[in-house]
TORKOL-308226 format. One record per atom (N, C-alpha, C, O): residue in three letters; z, y, x. Coordinates in steps of 0.1 Angstrom, whole numbers, padded with zeros to 4 digits, always signed. Each point is the difference from the previous one (the first is absolute). Layout:
// residues N
AlaZYX;...
// end
This chain:
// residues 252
Unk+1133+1599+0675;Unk-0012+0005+0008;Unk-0012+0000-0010;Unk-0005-0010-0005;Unk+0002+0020+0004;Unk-0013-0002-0006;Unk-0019-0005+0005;Unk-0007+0000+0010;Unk+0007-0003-0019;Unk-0014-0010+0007;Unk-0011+0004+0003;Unk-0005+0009-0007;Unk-0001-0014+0018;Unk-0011+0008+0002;Unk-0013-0005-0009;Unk-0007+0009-0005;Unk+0006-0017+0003;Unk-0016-0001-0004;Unk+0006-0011-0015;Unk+0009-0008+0001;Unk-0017+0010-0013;Unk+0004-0001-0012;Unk-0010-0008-0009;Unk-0002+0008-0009;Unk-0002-0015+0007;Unk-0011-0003-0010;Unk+0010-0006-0016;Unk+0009-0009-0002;Unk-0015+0018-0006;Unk+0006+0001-0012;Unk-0008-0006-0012;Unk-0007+0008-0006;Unk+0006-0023+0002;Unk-0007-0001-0010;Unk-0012+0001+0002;Unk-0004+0006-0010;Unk-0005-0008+0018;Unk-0014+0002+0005;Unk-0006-0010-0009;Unk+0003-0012-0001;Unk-0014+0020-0007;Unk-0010-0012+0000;Unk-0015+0009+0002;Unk-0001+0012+0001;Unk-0009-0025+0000;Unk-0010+0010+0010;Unk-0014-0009-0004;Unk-0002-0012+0004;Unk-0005+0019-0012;Unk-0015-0007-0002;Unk-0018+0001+0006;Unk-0007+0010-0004;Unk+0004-0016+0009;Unk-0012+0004+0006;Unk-0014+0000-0015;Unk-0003-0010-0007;Unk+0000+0019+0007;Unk-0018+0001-0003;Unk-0013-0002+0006;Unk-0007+0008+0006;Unk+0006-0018-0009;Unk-0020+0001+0004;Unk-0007-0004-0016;Unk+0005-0001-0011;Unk-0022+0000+0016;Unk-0005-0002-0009;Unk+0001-0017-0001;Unk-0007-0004-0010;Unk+0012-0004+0015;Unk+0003-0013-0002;Unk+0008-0002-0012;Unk-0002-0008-0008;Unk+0015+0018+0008;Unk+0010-0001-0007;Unk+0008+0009+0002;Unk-0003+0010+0005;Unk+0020-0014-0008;Unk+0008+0002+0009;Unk+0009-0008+0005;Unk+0002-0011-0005;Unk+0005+0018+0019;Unk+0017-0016+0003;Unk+0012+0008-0001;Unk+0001+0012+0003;Unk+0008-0021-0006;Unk+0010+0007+0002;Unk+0005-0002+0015;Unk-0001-0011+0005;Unk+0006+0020+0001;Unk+0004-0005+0012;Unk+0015+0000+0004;Unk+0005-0008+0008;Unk+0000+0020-0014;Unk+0017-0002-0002;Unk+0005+0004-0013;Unk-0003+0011-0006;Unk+0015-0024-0001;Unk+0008+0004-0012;Unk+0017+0000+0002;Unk+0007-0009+0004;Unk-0006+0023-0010;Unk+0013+0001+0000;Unk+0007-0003+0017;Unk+0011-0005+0000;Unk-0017+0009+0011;Unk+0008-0001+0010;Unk+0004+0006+0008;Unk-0008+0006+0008;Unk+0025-0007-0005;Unk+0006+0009+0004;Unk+0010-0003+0020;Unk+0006-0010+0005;Unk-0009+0020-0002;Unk+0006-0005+0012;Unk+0006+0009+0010;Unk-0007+0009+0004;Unk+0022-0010+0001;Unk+0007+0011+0007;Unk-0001-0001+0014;Unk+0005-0010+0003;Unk-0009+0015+0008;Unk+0000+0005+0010;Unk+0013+0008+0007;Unk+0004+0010-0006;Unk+0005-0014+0019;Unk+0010+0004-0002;Unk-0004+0011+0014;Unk-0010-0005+0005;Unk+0015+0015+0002;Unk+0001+0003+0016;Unk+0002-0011+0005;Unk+0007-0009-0003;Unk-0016+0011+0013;Unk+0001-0011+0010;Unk-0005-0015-0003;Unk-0002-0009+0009;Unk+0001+0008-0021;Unk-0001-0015-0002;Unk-0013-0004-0001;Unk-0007+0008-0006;Unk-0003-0025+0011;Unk-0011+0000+0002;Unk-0002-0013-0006;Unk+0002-0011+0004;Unk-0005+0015-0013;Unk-0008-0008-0009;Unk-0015-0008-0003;Unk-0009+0008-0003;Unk+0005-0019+0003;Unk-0008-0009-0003;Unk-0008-0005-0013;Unk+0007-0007-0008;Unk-0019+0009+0004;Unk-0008-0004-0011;Unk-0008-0013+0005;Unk-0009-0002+0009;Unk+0016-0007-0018;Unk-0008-0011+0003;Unk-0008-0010-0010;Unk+0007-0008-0005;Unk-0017+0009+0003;Unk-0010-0003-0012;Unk-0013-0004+0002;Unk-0007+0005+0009;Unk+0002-0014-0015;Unk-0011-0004-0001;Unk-0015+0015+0002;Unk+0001+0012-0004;Unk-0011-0017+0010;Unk-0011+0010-0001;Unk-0002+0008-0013;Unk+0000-0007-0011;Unk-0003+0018+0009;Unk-0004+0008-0008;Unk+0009-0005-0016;Unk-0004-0003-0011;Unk+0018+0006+0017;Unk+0011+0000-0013;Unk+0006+0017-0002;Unk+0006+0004-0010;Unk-0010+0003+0023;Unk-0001+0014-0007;Unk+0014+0007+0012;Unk+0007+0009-0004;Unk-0007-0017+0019;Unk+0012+0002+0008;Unk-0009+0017+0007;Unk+0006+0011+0000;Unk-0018-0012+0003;Unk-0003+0012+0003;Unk+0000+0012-0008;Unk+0005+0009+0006;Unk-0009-0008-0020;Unk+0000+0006-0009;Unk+0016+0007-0002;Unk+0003+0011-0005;Unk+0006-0022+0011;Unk+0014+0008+0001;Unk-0001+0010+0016;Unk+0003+0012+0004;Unk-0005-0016-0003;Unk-0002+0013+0019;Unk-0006+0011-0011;Unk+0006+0009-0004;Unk-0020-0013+0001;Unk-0010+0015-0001;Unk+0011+0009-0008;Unk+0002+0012+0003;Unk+0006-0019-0015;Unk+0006+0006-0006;Unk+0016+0005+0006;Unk+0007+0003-0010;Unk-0002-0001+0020;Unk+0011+0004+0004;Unk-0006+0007+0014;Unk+0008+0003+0009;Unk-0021-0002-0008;Unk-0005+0008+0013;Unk-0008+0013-0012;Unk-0010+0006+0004;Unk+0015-0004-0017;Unk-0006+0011-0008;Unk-0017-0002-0001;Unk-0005+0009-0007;Unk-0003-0019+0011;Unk-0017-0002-0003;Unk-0005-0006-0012;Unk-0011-0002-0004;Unk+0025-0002-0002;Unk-0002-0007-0017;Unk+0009+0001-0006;Unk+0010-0005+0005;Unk-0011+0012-0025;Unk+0008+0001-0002;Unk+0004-0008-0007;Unk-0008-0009+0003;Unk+0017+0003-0013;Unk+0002-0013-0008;Unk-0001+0003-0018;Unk+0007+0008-0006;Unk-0018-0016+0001;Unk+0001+0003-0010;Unk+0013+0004-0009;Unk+0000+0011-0007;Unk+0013-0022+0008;Unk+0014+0002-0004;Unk+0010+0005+0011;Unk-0005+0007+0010;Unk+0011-0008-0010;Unk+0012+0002+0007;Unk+0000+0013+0012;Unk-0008+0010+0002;Unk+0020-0014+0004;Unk+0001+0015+0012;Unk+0003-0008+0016;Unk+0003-0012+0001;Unk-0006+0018+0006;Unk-0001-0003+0016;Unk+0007+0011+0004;Unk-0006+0011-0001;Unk+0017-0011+0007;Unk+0011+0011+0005;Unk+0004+0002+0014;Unk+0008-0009+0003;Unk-0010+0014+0005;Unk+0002+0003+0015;Unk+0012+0012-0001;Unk-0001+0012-0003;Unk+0015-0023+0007;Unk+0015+0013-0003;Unk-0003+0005-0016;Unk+0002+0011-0004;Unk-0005-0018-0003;Unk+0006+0003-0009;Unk-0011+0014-0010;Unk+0003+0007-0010;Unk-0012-0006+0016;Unk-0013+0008-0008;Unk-0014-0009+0002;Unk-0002-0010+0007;Unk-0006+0015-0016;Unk-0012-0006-0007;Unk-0012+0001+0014;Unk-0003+0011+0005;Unk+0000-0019-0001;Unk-0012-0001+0010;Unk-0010+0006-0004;Unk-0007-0009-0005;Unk+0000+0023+0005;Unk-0008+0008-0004;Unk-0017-0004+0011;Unk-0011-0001-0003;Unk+0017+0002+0013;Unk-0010+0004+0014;Unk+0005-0016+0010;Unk+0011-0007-0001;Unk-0021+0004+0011;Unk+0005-0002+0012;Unk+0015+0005+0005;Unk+0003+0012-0002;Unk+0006-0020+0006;Unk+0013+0007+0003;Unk-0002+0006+0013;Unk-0010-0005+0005;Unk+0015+0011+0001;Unk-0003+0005+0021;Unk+0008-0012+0007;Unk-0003-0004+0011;Unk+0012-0001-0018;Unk+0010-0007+0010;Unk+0001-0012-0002;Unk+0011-0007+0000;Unk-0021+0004-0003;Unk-0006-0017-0007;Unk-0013-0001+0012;Unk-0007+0010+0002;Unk+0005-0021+0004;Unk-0012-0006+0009;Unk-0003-0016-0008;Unk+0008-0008-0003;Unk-0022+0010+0003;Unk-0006-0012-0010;Unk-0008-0002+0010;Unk-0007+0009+0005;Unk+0010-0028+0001;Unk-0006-0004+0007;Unk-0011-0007-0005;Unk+0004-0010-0007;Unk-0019+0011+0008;Unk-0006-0013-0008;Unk-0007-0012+0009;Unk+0000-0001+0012;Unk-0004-0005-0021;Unk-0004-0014+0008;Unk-0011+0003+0015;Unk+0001-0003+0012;Unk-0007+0009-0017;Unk-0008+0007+0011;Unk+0004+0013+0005;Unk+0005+0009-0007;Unk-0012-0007+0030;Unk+0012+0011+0002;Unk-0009+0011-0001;Unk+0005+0010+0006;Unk-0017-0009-0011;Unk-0004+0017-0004;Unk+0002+0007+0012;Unk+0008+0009-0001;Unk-0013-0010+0013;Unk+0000+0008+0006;Unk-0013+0005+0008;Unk-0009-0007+0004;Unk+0012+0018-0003;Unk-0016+0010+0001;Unk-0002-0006+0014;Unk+0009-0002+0008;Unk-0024-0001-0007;Unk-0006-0005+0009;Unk-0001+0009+0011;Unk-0002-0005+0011;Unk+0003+0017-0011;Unk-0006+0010+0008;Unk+0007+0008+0004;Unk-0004+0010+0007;Unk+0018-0014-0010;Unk+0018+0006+0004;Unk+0003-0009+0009;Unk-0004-0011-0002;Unk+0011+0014+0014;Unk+0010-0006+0011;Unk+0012-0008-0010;Unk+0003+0002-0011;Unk+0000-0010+0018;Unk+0017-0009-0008;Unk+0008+0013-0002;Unk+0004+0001-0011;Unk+0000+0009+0021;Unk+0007+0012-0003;Unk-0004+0004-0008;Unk+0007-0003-0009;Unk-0020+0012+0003;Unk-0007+0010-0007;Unk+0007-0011-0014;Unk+0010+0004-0006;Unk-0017-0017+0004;Unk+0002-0003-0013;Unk+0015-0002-0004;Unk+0003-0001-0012;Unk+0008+0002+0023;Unk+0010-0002-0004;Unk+0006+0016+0000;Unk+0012+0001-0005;Unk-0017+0008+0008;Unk+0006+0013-0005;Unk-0010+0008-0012;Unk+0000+0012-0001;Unk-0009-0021-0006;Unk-0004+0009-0006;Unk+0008+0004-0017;Unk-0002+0010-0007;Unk+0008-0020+0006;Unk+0011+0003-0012;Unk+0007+0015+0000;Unk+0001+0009-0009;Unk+0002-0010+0025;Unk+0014+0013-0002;Unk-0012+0012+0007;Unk+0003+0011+0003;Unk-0016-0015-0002;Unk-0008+0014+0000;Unk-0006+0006-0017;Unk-0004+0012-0002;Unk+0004-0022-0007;Unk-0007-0004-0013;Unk+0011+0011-0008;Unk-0002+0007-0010;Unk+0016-0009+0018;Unk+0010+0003-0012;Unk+0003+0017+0011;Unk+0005+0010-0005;Unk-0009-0012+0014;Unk+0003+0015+0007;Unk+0013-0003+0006;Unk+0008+0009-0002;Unk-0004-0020+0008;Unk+0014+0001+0005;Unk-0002-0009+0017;Unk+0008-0008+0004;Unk-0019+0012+0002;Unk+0000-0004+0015;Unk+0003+0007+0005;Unk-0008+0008+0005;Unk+0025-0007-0001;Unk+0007+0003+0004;Unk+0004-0008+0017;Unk-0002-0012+0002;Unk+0006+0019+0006;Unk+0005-0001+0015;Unk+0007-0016-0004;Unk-0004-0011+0004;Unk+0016+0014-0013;Unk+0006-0011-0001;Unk-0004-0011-0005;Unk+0003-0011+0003;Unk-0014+0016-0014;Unk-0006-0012-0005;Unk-0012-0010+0007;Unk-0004-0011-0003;Unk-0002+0021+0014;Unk-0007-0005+0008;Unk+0011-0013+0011;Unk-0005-0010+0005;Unk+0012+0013-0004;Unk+0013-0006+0012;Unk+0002-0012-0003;Unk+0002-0009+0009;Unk-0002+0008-0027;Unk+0006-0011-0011;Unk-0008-0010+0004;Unk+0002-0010+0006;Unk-0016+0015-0011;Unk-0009-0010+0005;Unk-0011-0007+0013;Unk-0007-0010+0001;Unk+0011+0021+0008;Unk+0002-0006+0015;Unk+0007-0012-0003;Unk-0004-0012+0000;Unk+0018+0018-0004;Unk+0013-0015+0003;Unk-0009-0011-0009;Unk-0007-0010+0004;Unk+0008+0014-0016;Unk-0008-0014-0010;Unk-0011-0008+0007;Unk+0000-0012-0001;Unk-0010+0017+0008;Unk-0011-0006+0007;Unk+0008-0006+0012;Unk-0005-0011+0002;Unk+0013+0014+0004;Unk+0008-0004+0012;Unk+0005-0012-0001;Unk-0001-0009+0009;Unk+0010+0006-0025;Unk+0004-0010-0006;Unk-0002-0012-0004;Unk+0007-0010-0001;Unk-0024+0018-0005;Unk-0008-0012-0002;Unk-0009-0008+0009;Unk-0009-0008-0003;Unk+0013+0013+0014;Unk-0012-0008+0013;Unk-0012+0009+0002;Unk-0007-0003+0009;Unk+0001+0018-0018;Unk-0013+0007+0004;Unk+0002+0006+0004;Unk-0009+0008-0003;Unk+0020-0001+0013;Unk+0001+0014+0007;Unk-0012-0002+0006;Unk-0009+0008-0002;Unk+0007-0021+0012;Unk-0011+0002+0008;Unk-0021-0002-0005;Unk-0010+0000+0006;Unk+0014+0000-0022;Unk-0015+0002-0004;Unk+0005+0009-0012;Unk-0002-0004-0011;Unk+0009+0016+0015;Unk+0001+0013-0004;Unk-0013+0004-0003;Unk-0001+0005-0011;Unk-0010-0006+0017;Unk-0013+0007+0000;Unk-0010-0007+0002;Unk-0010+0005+0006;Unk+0011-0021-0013;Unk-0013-0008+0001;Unk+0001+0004-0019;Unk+0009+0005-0006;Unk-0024-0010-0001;Unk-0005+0003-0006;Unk+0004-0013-0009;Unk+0000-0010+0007;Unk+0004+0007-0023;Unk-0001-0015-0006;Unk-0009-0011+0006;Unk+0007-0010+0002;Unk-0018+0009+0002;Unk-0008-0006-0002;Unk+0002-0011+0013;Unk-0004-0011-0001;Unk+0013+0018+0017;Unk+0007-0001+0007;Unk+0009-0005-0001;Unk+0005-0001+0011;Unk+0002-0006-0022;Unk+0010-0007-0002;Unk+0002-0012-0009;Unk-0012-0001-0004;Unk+0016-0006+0001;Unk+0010-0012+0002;Unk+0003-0003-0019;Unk+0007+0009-0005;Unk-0012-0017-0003;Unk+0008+0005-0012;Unk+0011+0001+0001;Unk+0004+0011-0004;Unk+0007-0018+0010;Unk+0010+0005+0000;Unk+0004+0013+0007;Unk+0010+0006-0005;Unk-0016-0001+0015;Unk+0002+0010+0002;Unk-0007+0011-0009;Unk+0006+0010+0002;Unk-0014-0008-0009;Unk-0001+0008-0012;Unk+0006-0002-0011;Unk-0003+0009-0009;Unk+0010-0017+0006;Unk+0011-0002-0009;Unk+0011+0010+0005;Unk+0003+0009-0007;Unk+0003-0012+0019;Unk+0009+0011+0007;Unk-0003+0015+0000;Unk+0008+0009+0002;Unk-0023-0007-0004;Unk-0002+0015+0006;Unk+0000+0004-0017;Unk+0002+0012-0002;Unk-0005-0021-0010;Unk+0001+0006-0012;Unk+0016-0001-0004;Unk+0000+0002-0012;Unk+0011-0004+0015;Unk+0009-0001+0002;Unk+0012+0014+0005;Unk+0009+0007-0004;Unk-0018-0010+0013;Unk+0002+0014+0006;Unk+0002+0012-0005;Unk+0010+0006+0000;Unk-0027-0003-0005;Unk-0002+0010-0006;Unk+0006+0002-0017;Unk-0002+0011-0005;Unk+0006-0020-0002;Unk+0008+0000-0015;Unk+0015+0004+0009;Unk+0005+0009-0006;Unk+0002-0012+0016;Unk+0012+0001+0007;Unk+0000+0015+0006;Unk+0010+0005+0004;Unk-0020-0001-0004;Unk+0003+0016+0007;Unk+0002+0013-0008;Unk+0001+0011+0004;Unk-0002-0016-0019;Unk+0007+0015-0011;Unk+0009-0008+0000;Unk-0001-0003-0012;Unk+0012-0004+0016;Unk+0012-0003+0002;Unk+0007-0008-0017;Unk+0011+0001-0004;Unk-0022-0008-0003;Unk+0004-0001-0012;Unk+0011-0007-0003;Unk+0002-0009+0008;Unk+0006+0009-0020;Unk+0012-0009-0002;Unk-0004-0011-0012;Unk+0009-0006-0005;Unk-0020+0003+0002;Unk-0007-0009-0005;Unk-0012-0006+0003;Unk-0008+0009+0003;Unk+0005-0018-0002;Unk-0011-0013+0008;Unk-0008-0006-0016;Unk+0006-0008-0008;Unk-0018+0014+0007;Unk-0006-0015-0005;Unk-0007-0009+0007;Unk-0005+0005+0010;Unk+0002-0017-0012;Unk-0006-0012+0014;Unk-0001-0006-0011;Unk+0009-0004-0008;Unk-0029+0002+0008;Unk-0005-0003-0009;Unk-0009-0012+0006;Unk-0012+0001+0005;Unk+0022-0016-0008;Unk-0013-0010+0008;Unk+0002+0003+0013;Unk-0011-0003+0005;Unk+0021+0008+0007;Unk-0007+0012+0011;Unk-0003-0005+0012;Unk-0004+0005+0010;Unk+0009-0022-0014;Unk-0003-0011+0012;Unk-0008-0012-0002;Unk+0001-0009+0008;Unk-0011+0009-0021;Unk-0006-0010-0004;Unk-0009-0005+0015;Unk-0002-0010+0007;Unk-0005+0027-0008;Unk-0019-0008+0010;Unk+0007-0003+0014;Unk-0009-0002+0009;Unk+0019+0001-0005;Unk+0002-0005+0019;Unk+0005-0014+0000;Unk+0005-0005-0010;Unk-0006+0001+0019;Unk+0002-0016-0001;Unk+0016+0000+0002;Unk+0008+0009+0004;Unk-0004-0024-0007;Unk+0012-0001+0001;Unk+0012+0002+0009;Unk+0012+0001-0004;Unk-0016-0001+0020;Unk+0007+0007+0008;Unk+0004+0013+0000;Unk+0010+0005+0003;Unk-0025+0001-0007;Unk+0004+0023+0000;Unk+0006+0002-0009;Unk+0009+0008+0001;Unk-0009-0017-0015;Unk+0002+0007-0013;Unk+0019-0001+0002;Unk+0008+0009-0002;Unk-0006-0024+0008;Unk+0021+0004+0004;Unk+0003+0007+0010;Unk+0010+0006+0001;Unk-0018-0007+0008;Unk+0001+0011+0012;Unk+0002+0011-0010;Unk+0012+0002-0003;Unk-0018+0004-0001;Unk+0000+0014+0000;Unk+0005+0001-0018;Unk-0002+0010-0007;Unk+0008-0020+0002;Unk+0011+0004-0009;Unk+0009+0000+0004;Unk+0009+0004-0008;Unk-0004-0008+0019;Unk+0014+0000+0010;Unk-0004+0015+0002;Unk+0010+0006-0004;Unk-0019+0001+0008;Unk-0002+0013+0005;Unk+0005+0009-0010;Unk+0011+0004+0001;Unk-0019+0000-0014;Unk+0002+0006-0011;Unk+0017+0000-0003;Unk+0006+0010-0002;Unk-0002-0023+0003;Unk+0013+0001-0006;Unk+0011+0005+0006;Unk+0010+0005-0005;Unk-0014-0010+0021;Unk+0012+0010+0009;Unk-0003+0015+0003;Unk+0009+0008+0003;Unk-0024-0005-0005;Unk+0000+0016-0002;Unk+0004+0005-0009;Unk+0005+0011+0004;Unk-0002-0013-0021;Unk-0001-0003-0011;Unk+0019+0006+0003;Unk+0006+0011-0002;Unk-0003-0023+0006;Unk+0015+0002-0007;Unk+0006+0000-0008;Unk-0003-0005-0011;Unk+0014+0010+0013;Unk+0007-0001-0019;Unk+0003+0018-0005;Unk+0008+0005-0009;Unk-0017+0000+0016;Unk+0000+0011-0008;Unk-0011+0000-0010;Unk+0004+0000-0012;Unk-0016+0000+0015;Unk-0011+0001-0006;Unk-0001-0012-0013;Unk+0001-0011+0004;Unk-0002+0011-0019;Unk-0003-0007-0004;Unk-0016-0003-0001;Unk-0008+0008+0005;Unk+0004-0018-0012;Unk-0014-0010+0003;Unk+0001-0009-0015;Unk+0009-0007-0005;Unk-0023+0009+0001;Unk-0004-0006-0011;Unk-0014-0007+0004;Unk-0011+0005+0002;Unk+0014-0021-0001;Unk-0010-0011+0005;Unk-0010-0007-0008;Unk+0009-0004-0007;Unk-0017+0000+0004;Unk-0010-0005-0007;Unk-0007-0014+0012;Unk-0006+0001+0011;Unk+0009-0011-0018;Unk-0003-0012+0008;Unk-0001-0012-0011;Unk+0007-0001-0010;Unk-0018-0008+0018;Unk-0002-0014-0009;Unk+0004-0003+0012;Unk-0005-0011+0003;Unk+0012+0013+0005;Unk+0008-0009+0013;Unk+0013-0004+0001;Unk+0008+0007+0006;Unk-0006-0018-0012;Unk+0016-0001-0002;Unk+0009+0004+0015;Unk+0009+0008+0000;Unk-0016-0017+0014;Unk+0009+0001+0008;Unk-0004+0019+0006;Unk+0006+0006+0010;Unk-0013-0002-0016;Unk+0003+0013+0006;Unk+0008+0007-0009;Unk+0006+0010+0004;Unk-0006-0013-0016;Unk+0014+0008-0009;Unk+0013-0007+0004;Unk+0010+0008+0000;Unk-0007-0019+0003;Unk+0011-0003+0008;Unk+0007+0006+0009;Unk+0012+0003-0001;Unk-0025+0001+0013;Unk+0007+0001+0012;Unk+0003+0012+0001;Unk+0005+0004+0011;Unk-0010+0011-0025;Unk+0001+0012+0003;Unk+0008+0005-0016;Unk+0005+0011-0003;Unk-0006-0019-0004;Unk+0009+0007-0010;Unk+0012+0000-0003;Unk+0004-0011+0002;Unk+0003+0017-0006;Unk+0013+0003-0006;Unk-0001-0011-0017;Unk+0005-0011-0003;Unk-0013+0018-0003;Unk+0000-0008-0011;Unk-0014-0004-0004;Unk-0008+0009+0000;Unk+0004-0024-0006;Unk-0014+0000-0003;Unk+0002-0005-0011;Unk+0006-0009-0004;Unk-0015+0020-0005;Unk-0002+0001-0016;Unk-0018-0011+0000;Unk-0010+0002+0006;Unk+0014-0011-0013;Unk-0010-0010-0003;Unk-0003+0006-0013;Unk+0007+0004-0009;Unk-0025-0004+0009;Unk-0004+0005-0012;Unk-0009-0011-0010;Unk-0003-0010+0006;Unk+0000+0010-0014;Unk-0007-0010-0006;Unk-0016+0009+0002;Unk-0004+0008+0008;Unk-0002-0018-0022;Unk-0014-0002+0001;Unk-0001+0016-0008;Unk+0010+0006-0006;Unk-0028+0001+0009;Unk+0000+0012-0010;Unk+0001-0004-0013;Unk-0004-0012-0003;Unk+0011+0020-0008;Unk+0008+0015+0007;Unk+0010-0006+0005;Unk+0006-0009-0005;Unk-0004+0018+0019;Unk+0016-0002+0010;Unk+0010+0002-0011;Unk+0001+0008-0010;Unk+0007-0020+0013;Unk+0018+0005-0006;Unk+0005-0006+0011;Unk-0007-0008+0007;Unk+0022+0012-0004;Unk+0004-0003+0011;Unk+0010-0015-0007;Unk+0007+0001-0010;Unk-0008-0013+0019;Unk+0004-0014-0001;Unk+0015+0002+0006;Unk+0010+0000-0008;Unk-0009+0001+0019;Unk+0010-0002+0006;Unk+0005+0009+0014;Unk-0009+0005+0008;Unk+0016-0004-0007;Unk+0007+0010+0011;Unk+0009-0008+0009;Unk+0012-0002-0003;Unk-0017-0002+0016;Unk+0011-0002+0007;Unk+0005+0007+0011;Unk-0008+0004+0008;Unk+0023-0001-0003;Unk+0000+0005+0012;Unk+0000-0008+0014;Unk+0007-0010+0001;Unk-0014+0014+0007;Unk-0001-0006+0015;Unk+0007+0005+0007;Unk+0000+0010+0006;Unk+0011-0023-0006;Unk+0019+0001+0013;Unk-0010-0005+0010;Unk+0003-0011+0005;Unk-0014+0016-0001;Unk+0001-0001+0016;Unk-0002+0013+0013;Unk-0008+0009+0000;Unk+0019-0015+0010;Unk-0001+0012+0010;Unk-0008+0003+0011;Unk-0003-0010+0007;Unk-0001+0020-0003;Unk-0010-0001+0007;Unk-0014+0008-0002;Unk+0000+0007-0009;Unk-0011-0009+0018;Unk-0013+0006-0004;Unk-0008-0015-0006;Unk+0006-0008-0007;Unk-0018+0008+0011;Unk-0008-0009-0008;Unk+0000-0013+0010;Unk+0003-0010-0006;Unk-0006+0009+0018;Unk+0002-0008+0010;Unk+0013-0009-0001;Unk+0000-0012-0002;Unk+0009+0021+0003;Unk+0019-0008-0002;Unk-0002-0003-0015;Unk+0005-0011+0000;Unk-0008+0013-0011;Unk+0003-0002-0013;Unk-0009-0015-0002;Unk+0005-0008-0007;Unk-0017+0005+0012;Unk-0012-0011+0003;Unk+0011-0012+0009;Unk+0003-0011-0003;Unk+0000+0017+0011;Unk+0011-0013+0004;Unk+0014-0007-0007;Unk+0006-0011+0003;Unk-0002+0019-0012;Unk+0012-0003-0006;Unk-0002-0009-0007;Unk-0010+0001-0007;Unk+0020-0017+0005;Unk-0005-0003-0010;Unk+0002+0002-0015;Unk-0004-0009-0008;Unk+0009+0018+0006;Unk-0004-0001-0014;Unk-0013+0013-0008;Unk-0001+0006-0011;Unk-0007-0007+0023;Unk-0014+0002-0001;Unk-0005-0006-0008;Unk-0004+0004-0010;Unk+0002-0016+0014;Unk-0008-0011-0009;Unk+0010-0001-0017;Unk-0005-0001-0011;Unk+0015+0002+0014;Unk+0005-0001-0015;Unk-0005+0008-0011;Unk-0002-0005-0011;Unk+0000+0022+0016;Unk-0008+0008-0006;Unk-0013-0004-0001;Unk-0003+0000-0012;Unk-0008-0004+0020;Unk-0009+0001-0002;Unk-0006-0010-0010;Unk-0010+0001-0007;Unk+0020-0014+0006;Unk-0001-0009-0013;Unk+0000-0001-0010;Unk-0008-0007-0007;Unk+0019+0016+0003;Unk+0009+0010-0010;Unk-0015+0005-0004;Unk-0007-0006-0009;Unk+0001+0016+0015;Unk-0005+0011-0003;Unk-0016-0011-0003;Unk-0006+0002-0011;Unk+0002-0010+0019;Unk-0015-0006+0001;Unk+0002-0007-0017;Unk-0009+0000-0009;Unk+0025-0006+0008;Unk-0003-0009-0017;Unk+0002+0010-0006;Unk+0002-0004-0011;Unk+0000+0017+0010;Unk+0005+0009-0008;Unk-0014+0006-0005;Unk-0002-0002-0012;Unk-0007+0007+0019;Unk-0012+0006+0007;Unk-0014-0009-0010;Unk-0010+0005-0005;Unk+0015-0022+0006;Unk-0010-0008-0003;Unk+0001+0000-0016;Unk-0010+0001-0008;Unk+0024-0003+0004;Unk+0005-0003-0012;Unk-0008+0013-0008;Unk-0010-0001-0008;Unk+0015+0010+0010;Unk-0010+0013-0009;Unk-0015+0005+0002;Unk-0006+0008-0007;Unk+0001-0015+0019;Unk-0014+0004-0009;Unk-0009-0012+0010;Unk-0010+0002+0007;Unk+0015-0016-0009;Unk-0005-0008-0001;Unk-0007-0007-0020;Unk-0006-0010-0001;
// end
């Protein structure tokens, strides 16, 4: 099977008038269908700087960034980059901001209007379809930005930070949500200083060191379930140990 998302030898240096940093050397990393993957690293080791660069907004000084197997030129169409904050226009309905993607690309379509009916249905806003952000809940504007990255139907997720600012109850609530909408079709590329939230939603969590990112360690997560059932298992805690001395040891 060939892979979807590719990072080939990346390295990547910032400029200002301070100086420069390096922010990634030599790092490479495969992305498979379907599979959802976890960045877990210390603050400003350069885990965002990998999103901008596989959402096409930065290019890398070295290496290649491949989606199927060609050079990431542009924004891809079938890639949704979620970021930390949900950007949504104040002056748009929860519907308006969640169809304005497939009006942006010219594809608001009958069916695609239907899609995201259902999606708002799913996520608990059918009934503030037509209240305004400001009207809502962070967690529920977390859902309605959700939404709207879910309604060009993309087969890649980035989720950038995408549950830091809600408190600890919304943020597993509604990673239980993402991941049973989510599925195992759609692959997902995660960026988190949250170990138990790379736990309870990843496939595999690549631990990164201090800047420049190199990737430390790779483990896979045998647990079944969404984020809720994976938080009760125990060998929850075994990972999160694993991963907290793992985590401390490189950029303590």
């Amino acid at each position: 099977m060939e892979p979807l998302l590719e990072f080939q030898n990346i390295s990547m240096r910032y400029h200002a008038l301070s100086g420069e940093t390096d922010v990634l050397e030599n790092f490479s990393l495969t992305v498979e269908p379907g599979e959802f993957i976890a960045l877990l690293g210390p603050s400003g080791c350069g885990k965002s700087t990998l999103l901008s660069l596989a959402a096409g907004l930065l290019k890398p000084d070295r290496g290649r960034v491949l989606l199927r197997g060609e050079p990431i030129q542009a924004p891809p169409v079938h890639m949704g980059y979620m970021l930390q904050r949900d950007h949504l226009f104040p002056w748009l309905t929860v519907r308006q901001n969640a169809l304005l993607g497939l009006q942006v690309r010219g594809n608001l379509t009958e069916a695609a209007q239907r899609r995201v009916d259902a999606l708002l249905k799913s996520c608990g806003l059918w009934d503030f379809a037509d209240a305004f952000p400001r009207q809502l809940s962070g967690g529920m504007r977390q859902r309605a930005a959700l939404v709207r990255t879910l309604a060009v139907d993309p087969e890649f997720l980035l989720l950038d930070e995408r549950f830091s600012a809600l408190d600890a109850q919304t943020r597993i609530y509604l990673a239980d949500e993402v991941k049973g909408i989510l599925g195992h079709d759609r692959a997902a590329l995660l960026v988190s200083h949250d170990i138990s939230e790379c736990i309870s939603m990843a496939d595999k969590v690549v631990v990164l060191s201090r800047r420049p990112a190199r990737i430390q360690q790779v483990h896979a997560i045998d647990l079944e379930g969404g984020p809720m059932q994976r938080r009760s298992d125990p060998r929850f805690r075994e990972y999160f140990d694993l991963l907290w001395k793992e985590l401390d040891v490189h950029v303590g």
